[in-house]
C-alpha positions in Angstrom: 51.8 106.9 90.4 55.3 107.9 90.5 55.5 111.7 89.6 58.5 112.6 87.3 60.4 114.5 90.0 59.5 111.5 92.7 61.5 109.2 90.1 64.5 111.0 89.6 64.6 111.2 93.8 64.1 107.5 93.9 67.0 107.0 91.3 69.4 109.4 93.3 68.7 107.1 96.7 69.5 104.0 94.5 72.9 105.5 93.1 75.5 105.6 95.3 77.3 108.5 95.4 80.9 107.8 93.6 84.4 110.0 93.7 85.0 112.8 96.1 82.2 115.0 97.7 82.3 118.5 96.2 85.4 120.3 97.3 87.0 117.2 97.8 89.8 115.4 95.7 91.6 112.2 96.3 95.0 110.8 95.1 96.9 112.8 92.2 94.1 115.8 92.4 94.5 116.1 96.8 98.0 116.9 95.4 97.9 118.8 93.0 95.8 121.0 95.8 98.0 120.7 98.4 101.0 122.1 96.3 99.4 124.1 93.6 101.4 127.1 92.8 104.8 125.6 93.5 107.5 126.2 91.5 109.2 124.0 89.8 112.2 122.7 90.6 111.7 122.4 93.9 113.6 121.1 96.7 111.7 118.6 99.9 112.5 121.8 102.2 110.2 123.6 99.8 107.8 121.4 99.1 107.3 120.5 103.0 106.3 124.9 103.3 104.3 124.8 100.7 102.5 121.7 102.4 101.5 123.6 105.8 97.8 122.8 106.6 97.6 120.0 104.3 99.4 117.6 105.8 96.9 114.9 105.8 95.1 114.2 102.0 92.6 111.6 100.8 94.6 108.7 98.9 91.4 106.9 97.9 88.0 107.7 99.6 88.5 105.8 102.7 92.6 106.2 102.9 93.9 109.3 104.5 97.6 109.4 104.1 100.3 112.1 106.1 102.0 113.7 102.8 104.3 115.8 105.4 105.5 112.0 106.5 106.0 110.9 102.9 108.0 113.7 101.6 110.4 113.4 104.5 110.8 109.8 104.0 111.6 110.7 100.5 115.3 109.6 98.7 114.8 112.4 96.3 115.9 115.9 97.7 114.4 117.5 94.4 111.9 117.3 91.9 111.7 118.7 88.6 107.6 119.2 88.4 104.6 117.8 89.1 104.7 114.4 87.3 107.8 113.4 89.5 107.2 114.4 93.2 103.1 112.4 92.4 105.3 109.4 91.0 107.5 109.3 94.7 104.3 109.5 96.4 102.9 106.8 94.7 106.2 104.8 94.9 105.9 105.4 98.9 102.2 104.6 99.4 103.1 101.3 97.8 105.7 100.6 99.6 104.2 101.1 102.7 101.3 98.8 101.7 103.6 96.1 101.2 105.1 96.8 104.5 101.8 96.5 106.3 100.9 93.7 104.3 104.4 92.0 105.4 105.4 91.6 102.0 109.0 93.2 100.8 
């Protein structure tokens, strides 16, 4: 017989773990981190100092993308908050899965 501490055990190993590991984010949240405390507007050149030593974020749990890479590749030189430099990144990230997918 199953104790009730031996079933809760048993339930965690049947659950797979889903979202980020703790002190993780992905997406919007990874960020949000990277650039938290930036003021707002902000130009790329500020954005890309503000960046330093989080160059690389989790997109989605198995997608690292280079967010120093995206911002430079960027047609907007400046962003008026939060909302609008996540929408470009997102705009970016789908473009370049369309790319690698050979669709335009």
């Amino acid at each position: 017989m199953a104790t009730k501490s031996n079933k809760g055990e048993q339930a965690e190993q049947k659950t797979e773990h889903r979202g980020p590991d703790k002190g993780e984010a992905y997406g919007v949240a990874a960020v949000t981190q990277a650039l938290a405390g930036l003021d707002f507007p902000a130009n790329k050149k500020e954005i890309l100092k503000k960046i330093k030593g989080h160059e690389e974020i989790n997109w989605a749990k198995e997608k690292t993308i280079n967010l120093r890479s995206l911002i430079e590749q960027m047609d907007s030189e400046e962003f008026d908050g939060m909302p609008s430099i996540i929408e470009a990144i997102s705009q970016e990230v789908r473009e370049g899965e369309k790319s690698a997918h050979g669709k335009k």
